[in-house]
N, C-alpha and C positions, 0 to 999 in steps of 0.2 A: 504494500500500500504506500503511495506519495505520503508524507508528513515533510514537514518544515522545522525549523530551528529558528527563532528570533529572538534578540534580546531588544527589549525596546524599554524606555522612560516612564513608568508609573504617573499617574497626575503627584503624586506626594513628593516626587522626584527620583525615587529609588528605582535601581535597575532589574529589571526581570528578567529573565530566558525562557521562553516557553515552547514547547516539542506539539504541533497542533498538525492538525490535517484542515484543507477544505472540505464544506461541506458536501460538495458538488463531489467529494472520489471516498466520501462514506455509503456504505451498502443503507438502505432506507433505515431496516431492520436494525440497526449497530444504534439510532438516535433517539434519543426518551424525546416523547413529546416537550414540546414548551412550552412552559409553565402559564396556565391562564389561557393560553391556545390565543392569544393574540402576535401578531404581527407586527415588529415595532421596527418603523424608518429608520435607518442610520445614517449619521451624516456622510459625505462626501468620503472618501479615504479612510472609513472604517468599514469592515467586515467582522460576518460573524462565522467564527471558527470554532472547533471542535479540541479542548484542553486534551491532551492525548493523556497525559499523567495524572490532571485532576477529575477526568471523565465528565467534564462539565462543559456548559456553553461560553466562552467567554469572545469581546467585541476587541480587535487589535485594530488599532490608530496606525496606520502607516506611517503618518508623520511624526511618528518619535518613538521609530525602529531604529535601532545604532547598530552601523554596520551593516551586514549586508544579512541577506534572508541563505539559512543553507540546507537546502535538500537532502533530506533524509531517508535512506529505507526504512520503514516500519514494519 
């Protein structure tokens, strides 16, 4: 399976590195519904990805990804 590596800027300022997949190259069956079953707009330069190690939904900000994005096998 494609997965990703990024470390990117926290709003609080701290740095993170997270191992995530698109959603679009997850099997439908791999994803828990979301939560409330609404659909929420994201802005411009954010996606919603798939936590590979926290098995959770989270939104990554392109624009304060440090460094470069590095492709994974999973």
């Amino acid at each position: 399976m494609k997965a990703y590596r990024a470390t990117f800027r926290k709003q609080d300022g701290e740095l993170r590195t997270m191992l995530y997949a698109h959603l679009s190259d997850l099997p439908k069956s791999y994803l828990p519904k979301a939560k409330g079953g609404k659909t929420a707009k994201l802005q411009e330069g954010v996606k919603l990805v798939w936590d590979l190690e926290n098995q959770d939904y989270r939104c990554l900000n392109e624009s304060t990804i440090v460094g470069s994005i590095e492709k994974v096998d999973y």
